[in-house]
N, C-alpha and C positions, 0 to 999 in steps of 0.2 A: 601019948603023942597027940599033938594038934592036929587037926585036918587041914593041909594047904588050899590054898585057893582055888585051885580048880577039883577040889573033894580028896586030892592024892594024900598019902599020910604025914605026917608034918617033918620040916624040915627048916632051915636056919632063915628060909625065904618065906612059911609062913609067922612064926614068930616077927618076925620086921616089918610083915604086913600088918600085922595086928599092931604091932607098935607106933608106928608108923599112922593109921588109921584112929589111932585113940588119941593122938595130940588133938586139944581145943582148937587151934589155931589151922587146922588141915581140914579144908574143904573135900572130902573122898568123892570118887570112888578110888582108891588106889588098884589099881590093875596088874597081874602078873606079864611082863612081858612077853609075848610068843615065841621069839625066836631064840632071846635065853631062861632058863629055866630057873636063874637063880639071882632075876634080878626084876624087880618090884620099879614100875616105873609110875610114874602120878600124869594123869589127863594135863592136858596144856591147861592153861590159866585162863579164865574168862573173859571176856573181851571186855574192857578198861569202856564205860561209855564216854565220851566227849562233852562235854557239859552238859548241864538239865537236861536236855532233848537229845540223846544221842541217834535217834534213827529220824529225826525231823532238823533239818537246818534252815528252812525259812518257811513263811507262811504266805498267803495270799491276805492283804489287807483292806484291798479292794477290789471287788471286780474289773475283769477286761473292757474293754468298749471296742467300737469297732477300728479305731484309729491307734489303738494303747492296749499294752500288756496289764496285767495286773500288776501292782503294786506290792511287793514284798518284802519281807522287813522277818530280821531275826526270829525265832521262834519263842524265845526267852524273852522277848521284850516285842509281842504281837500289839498288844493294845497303848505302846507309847516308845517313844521314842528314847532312848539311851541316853542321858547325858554325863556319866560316866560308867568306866568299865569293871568296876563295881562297888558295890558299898564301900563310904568311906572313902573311896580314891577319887579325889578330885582336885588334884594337883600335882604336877609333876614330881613336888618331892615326896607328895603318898606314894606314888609308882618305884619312885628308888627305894622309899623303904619295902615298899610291898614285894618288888622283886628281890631284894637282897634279903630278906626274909622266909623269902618260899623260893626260893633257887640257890641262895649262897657260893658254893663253889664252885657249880657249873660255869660253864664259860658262856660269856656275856658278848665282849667284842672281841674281836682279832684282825689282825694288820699284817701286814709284810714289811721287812723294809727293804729300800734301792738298797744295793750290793754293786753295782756296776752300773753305767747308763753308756750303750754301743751306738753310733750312726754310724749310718751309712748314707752314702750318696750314691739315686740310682737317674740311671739317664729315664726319663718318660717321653714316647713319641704322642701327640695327638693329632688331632688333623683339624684347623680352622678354618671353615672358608673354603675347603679342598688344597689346602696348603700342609704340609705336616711339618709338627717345629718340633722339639727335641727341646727338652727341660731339662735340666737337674734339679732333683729334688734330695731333698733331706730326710730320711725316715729315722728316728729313735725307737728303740726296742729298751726295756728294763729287764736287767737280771736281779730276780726278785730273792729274800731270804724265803723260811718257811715259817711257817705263820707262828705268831706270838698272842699269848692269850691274856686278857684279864677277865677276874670272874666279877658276878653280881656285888658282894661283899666291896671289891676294890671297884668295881665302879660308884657305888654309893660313898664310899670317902674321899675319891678323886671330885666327886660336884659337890661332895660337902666343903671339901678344903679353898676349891672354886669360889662357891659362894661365900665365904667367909673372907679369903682374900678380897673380892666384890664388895663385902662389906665393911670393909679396912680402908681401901681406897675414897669410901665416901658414898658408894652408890647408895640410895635410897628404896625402898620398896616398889613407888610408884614409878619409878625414876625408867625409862624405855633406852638399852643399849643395844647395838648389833654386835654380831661377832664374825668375822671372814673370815673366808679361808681361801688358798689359790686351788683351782681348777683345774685338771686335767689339758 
């Protein structure tokens, strides 16, 4: 018989510790949990750092003076200034592939659509002048769907097919368009 985990004599919870504790891939300690006696629970996960510098997010790059704070600037990029967000990505179509790449199905945007659009007209009193006049106004409210998602993947072949279309029409590389949209 095995010796269980806390020296007792062995039982189907030290066997699974042991098993359990011998994968390549299992950071231990694996711990018997206290309140049941027949169940093997593993330490929380290590805390994930945040980029190169996870306990540092910016630096001082210049001293204070007596009028001005220091001057700080990312900790990754103390001695120069960024000009892009990282190797290789220096164009917005490096970013759609790079996000469609390292995010794929996740969802990317989401919208709602109108479903109804309600007014109302409400009387507003105010006072001008020491005068009070009485308005009607118009308020709109939207009853919205619930949200609709596309992921990384479909946004990278929704601007590929954009650009492509763009490029059928005639636009040129150099070539500066705008694009509108109406406003709230």
């Amino acid at each position: 018989m095995q010796a269980n985990v806390d020296g007792r004599a062995g039982s189907r919870v030290s066997s699974r510790y042991n098993q359990v504790s011998a994968l390549p891939c299992v950071v231990g300690p694996y711990k018997k949990n206290r309140h049941r006696s027949n169940v093997v629970t593993k330490p929380h996960p290590p805390r994930m750092p945040r980029g190169p510098f996870p306990d540092i997010g910016s630096v001082e790059v210049t001293p204070p003076t007596a009028n001005e704070s220091a001057i700080r600037r990312c900790a990754s990029s103390d001695d120069r200034l960024l000009t892009s967000p990282r190797e290789g990505i220096d164009t917005v179509t490096d970013v759609l592939h790079y996000t469609a790449r390292e995010h794929g199905s996740r969802r990317a945007f989401g919208w709602r659509d109108i479903l109804q659009t309600h007014v109302e007209e409400k009387e507003v009193k105010k006072t001008i002048g020491g005068k009070t006049i009485t308005e009607t106004r118009k308020w709109t409210y939207y009853e919205l769907s619930g949200y609709k998602w596309i992921n990384y993947i479909q946004m990278k072949e929704y601007a590929v097919d954009l650009a492509k279309g763009l490029v059928e029409l005639g636009l040129k590389p150099a070539q500066i368009f705008n694009i509108y949209a109406a406003t709230g």
